[in-house]
N, C-alpha and C positions, 0 to 999 in steps of 0.2 A: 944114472946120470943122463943119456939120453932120454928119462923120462923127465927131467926135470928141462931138459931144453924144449919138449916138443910144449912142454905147458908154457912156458915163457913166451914160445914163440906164438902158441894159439890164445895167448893172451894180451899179447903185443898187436895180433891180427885185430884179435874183438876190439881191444883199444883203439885201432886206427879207424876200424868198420865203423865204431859207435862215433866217432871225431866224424866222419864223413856221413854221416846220418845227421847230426847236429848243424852240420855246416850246409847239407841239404835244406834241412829245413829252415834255417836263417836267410840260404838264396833263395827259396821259395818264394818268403813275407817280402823280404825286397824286391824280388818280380812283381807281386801282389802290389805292393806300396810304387813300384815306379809306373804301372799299366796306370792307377786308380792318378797318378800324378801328371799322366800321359794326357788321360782326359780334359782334364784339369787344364793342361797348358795348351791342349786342341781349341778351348772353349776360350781360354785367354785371348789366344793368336786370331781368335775368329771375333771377338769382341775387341781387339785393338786394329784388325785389319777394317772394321768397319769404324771405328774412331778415324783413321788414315785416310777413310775416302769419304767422312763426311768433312774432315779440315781440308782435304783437297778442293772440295766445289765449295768450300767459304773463301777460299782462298781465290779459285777464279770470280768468285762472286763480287770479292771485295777489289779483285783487280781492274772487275768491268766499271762497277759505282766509280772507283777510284778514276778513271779514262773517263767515263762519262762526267763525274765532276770537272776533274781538268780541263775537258771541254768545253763544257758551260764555264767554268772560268776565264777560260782563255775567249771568249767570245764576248763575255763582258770587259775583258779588261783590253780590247776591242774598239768594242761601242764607246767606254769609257775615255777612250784615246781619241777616237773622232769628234766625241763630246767637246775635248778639253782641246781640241785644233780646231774644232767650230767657234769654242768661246775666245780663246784666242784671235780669230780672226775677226770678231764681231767686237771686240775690247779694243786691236787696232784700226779698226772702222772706224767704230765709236770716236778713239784719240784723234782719227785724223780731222771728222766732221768737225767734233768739238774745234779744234786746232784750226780749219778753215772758218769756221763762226765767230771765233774771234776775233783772227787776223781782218774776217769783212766788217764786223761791225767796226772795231779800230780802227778799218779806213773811212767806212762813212762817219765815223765821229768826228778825225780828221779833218776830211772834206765838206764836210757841212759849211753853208756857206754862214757868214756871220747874220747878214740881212732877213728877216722872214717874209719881205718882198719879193724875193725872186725867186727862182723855180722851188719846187719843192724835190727834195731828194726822195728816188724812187724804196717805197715800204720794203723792210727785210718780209721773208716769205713769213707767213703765218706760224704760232708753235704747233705743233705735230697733233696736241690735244684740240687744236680746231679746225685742221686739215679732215678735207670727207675720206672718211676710210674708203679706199679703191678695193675692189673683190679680191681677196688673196690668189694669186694661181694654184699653189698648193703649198699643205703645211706639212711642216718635217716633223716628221715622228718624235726625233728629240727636241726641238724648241716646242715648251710649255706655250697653249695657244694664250698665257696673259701675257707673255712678252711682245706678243706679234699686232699690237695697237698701232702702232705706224705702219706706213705702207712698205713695202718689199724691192728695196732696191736689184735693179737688172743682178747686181753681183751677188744678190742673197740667192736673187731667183735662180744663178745657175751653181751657188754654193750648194744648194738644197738639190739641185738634179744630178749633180757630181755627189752627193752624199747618196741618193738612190740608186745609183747605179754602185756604189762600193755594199751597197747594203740591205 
């Protein structure tokens, strides 16, 4: 009887030796397979950390363009403002002349005397197309030089120098 337990038992041994030699060699290949996977995700981490820092300087890149666009936008829409308070003031110039041209010829039509004996009423000034053009003093960057065929009244002359000094 004792021999039949030491076999059992040196057989139970072998059994568990051979389970642990199998289980040996299993953790071995997954050692193997996780080293060869190791590399594998060294190469990955090193290929995405260099994706990370080339979207980083696109990223400052596209931040500067972007700042430098806005700038130059913001500088035209600037110009564009002074542009449109230039025309603006030249449209109510414009209305007033117009508005004082009428109200005088209205009077001298008026006043005219009935007789064409007696005095003659003093001529309205010449149209602008046969007035001698006077030297410009200087021309503004934004009025186009076809619009500047008349002469330049005092208040254009110091619109245009308050326009150089903003700009």
């Amino acid at each position: 009887m004792t021999g039949w337990i030491g076999l059992f038992l040196d057989t139970a041994l072998i059994g568990v030796v051979g389970a642990g030699v199998v289980q040996a060699t299993r953790l071995i290949r997954q050692l193997s397979d996780l080293r060869a996977s190791r590399a594998e995700m060294e190469r990955f981490v090193r290929d995405f950390n260099g994706a990370v820092v080339r979207a980083e300087d696109c990223i400052k890149n596209l931040r500067r363009t972007a700042r430098e666009s806005g700038d130059d936008l913001e500088k035209l829409v600037e110009k564009a403002g002074m542009v449109r308070d230039e025309l603006n003031f030249i449209v109510e110039s414009a209305d007033g002349i117009a508005d004082r041209l009428s109200s005088a010829t209205s009077k001298a039509m008026r006043s005219e005397p009935p007789s064409a004996g007696k005095q003659e009423a003093p001529r309205p000034p010449p149209p602008v197309e046969q007035r001698k053009p006077r030297k410009p003093a200087t021309v503004s960057p934004i009025v186009p030089p076809q619009s500047q065929k008349a002469p330049i009244s005092r208040a254009e002359q110091e619109l245009i120098q308050a326009l150089k000094k903003l700009g």
